[in-house]
C-alpha positions as CSV (number, residue, x, y, z in Angstrom):
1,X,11.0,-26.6,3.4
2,X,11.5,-23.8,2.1
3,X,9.9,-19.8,2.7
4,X,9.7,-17.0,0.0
5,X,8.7,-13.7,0.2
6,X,4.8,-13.4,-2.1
7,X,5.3,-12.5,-5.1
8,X,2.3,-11.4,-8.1
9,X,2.6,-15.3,-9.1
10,X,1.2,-16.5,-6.0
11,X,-1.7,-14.3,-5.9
12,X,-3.8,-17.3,-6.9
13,X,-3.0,-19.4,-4.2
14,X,-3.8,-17.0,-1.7
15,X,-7.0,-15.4,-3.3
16,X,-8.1,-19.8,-3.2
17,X,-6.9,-20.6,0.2
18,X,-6.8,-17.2,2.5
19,X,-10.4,-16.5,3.2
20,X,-9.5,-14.0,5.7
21,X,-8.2,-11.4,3.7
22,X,-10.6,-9.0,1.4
23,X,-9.5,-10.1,-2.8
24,X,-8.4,-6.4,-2.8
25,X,-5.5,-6.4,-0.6
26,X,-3.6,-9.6,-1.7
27,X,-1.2,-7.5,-3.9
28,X,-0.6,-4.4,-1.8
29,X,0.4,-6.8,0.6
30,X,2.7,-8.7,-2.0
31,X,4.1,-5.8,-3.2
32,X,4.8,-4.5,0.6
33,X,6.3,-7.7,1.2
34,X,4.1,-8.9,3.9
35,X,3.1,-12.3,2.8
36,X,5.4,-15.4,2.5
37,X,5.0,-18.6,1.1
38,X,5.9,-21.3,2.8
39,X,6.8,-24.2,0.0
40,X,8.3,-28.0,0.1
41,X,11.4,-29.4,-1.3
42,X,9.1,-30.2,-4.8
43,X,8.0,-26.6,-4.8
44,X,4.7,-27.0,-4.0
45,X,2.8,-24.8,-2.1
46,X,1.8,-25.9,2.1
47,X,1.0,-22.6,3.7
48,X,1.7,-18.9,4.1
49,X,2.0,-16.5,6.9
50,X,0.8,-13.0,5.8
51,X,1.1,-9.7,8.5
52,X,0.8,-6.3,9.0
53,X,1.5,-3.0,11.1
54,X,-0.7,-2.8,14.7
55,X,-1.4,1.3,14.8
56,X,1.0,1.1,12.0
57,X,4.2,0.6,14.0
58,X,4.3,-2.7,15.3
59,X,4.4,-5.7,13.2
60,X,1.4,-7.8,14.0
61,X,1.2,-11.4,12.8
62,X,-2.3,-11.4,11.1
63,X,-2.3,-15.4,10.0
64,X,0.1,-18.3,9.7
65,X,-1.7,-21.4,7.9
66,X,0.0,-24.5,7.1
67,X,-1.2,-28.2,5.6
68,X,-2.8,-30.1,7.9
69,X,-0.1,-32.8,7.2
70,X,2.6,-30.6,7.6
71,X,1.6,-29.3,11.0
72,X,3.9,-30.5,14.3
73,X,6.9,-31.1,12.2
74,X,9.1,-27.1,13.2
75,X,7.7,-25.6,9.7
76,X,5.2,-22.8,11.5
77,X,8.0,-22.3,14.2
78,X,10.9,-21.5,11.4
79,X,8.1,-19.7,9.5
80,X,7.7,-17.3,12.9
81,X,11.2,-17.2,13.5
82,X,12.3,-15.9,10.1
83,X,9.3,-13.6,10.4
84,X,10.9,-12.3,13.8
85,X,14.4,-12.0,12.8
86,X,13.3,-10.1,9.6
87,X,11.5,-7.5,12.1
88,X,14.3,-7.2,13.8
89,X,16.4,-6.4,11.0
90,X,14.2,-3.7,10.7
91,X,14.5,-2.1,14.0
92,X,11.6,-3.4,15.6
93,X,12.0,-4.3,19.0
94,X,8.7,-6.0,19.3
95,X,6.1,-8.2,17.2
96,X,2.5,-9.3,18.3
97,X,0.2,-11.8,17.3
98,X,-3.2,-13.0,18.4
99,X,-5.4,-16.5,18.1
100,X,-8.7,-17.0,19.5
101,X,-9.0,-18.6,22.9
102,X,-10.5,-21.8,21.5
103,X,-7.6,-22.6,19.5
104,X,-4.4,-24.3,20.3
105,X,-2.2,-21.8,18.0
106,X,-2.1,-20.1,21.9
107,X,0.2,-23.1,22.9
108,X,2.6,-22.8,19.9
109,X,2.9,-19.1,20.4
110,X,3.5,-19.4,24.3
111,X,6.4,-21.9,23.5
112,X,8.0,-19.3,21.1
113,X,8.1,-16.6,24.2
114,X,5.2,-14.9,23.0
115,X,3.1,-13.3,26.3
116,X,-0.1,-13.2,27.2
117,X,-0.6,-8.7,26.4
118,X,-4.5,-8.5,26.9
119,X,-8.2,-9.6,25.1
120,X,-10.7,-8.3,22.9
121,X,-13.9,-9.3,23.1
122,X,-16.4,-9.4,19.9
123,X,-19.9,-10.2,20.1
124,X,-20.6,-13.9,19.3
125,X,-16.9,-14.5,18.8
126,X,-14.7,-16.4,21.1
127,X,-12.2,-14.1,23.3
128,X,-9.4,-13.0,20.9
129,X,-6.1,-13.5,23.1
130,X,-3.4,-10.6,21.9
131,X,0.3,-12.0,22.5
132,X,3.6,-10.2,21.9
133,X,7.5,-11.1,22.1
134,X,10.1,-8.8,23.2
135,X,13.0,-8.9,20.2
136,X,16.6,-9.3,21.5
């Protein structure tokens, strides 16, 4: 497996598969370097993790997504950890995510050290869960 930094080539596959993010802001992202592509040994394409800046100062993972058949097998955990160590690189001293409290991304997160940091609750919407990770 292998994980690359977006680039304008892979604007399609996102704009197909990430229907989370408006059509607008796939290339300021790609161009800020804040989406990577998570490919196998053929080169194809089997997810992407995509983030940005919580009040614009803390890296906040907004969406890892990988192939159902590729799940369970370390790629979303080398995926975060590349993420993290890149961050720290940076300076940052600590990253957040969240994941709703219906889904079992909360497990995969707690195993990586991430911490339970507080809720937020939208109408109709399952309670968001907001987790963060010190970086040492």
């Amino acid at each position: 497996m292998k994980i690359v930094v977006a680039t304008d080539s892979d604007f399609d596959y996102i704009f197909q598969h990430d229907h989370h993010i408006l059509e607008n802001l796939i290339l300021p992202k790609i161009m800020y370097k804040q989406i990577y592509i998570l490919r196998n040994q053929d080169g194809s394409n089997i997810g992407w993790m995509r983030y940005g800046y919580f009040w614009d100062n803390t890296p906040f993972m907004n969406m890892i997504w990988i192939e159902e058949q590729y799940r369970g097998k370390g790629v979303g955990k080398q995926a975060v950890l590349l993420w993290e160590d890149e961050m720290k690189q940076k300076g940052f001293k600590i990253v957040m995510t969240s994941t709703q409290a219906n889904e079992e991304a909360q497990h995969f997160y707690r195993k990586l050290s991430y911490r339970d940091a507080g809720c937020l609750l939208l109408e109709n919407e399952p309670m968001e869960i907001i987790l963060t990770k010190k970086l040492i």
